[in-house]
N, C-alpha and C positions, 0 to 999 in steps of 0.2 A: 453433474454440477461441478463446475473447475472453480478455484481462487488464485490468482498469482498474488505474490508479495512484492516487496517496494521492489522500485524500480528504478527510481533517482538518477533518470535522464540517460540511463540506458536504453538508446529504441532498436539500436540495430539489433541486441539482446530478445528485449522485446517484441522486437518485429519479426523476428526467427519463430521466437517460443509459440507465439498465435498463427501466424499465418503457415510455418513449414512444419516445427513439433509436433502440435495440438492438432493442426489443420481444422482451426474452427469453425463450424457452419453453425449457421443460423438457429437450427433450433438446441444447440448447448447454451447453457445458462453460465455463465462467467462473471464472477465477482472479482474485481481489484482494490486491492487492500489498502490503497495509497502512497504518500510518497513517490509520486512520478517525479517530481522536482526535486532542483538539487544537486552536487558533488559531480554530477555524471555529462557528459557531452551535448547532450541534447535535449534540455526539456520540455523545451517549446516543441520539439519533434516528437515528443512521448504524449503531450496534451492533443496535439492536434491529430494523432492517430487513436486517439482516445476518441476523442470529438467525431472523428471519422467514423468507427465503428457504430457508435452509435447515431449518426446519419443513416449509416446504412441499415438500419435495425435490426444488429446484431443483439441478444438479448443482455443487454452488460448491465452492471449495478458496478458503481466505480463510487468507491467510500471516499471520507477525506483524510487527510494523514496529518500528523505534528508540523509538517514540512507547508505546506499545503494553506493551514493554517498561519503558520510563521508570516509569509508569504503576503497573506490577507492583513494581517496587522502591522504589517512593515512600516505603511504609511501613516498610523497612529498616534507615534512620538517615536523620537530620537534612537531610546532602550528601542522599543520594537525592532527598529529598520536597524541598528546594532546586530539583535540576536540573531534575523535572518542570516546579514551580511556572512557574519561569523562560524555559519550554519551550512552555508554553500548556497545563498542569496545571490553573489558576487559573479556566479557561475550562469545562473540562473537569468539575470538581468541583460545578462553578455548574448547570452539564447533568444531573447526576445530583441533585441538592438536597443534595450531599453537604459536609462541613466540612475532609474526610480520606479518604484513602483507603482507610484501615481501613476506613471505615463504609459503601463503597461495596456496595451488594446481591452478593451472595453467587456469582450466577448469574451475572454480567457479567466478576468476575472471573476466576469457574471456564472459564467459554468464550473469554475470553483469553490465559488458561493454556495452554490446551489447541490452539491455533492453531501450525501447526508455522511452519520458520522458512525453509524452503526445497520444491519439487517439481517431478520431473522427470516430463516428459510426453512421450515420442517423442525427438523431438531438442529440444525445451524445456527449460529448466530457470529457474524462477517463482523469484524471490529480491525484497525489498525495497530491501535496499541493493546487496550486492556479494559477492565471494569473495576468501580468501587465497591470490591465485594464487600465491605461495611456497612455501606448501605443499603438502608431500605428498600429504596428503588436504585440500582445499578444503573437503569437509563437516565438517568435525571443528571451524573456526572459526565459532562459531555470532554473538561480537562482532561479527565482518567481515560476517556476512550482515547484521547488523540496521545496520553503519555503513558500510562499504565505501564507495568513489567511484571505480568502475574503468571506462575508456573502451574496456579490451581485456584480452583472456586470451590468455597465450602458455604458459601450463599445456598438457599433452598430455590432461588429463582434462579439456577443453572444446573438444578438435578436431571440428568438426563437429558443434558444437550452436551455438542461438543462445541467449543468455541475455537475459533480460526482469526489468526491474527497475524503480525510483520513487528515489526517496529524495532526487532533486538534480532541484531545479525546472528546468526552460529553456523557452524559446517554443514554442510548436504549431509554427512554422515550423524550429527548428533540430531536432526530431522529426524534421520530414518530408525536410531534409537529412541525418540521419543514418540512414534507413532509405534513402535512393536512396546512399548511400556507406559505410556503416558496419554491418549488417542482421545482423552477427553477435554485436551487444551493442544493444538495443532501451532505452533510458529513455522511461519513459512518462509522467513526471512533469510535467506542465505546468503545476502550480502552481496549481490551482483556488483554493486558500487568501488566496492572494496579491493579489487583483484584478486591476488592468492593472499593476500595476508591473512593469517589465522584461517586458512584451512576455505576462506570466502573464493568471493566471485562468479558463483551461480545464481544463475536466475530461474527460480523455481515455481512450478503451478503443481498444486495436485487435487488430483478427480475424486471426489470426496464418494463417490458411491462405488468403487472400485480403491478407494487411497492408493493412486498409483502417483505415483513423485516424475514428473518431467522438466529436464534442468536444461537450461543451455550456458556452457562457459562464457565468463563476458570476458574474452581472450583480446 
């Protein structure tokens, strides 16, 4: 079972890591953590090779990210299409030949809709951001999945899982300290979007039943 982290319109990135890294077939199970949209060159290229994969019935489970959502509420009022814009919206709209998000194609929005926001798999459980470990029921805060920034779950409804998430950039290398010390909460977010700043610019998946880490530079 693989997870990549965001990706934020990186596909040539993306397109390396699955098709030539990974070399994924059909019967691997692959989860995307969200945040395809956004800051990044292409992300109408990143959704439709999404779209693609699973045409092809590759077995994918693709979450929804902060971005994702921005995105969906853009057209809501003024704030919303503001926050996007400001967020890497502006980027995003330029990718689809769009002016608005209203007038983004019909199919792109429906399949972003429709992208849950969390899945549990075994002792997994696939999230973008984070949980309200306050809460009673942690699934019931669907904001906390998409913004969350939690380094530990002391909830009884996360003893003995690990949880796997994106949302907060850091180095390939603090990744790989935090799975030799930390392996009951996984960030895989390495910042592809980013380049080299602060140590980013990787784009990361890692194979949860081996935890082997596979990056490709987004050079």
């Amino acid at each position: 079972m693989i997870a990549i982290g965001d990706i934020h319109g990186c596909l040539d990135s993306f397109r390396q890591l699955v098709t030539g890294t990974l070399r994924l077939e059909k019967t691997d199970r692959l989860v995307l953590l969200g945040d395809y949209i956004d800051r990044g060159p292409d992300s109408k290229g990143v959704i439709d090779f999404i779209m693609q994969l699973v045409s092809d019935k590759y077995e994918i489970t693709a979450l929804m990210g902060n971005h994702e959502d921005m995105m969906l509420n853009a057209s809501k009022s003024p704030l919303d299409n503001y926050s996007w814009m400001i967020n890497g919206g502006y980027e995003t709209l330029k990718n689809f030949g769009s002016d608005s998000a209203k007038n983004i194609d019909r199919v792109y929005i429906d399949f972003i809709a429709s992208l849950p926001k969390y899945i549990a798999i075994g002792d997994f459980i696939f999230v973008h951001g984070g949980f309200n470990d306050e809460a009673e029921d942690p699934f019931s805060d669907e904001y906390s999945m998409l913004w969350e920034r939690r380094f530990e779950y002391k909830s009884p409804v996360f003893k003995g899982k690990i949880v796997v998430h994106g949302h907060r950039p850091h180095p390939l290398t603090e990744l790989t300290e935090q799975l030799e010390h930390h392996p009951e909460v996984i960030n895989i977010d390495t910042g592809c979007v980013y380049g080299r700043e602060r140590g980013l610019g990787d784009l990361t998946a890692i194979d949860l039943y081996s935890m082997k880490l596979y990056s490709v530079r987004n050079d």
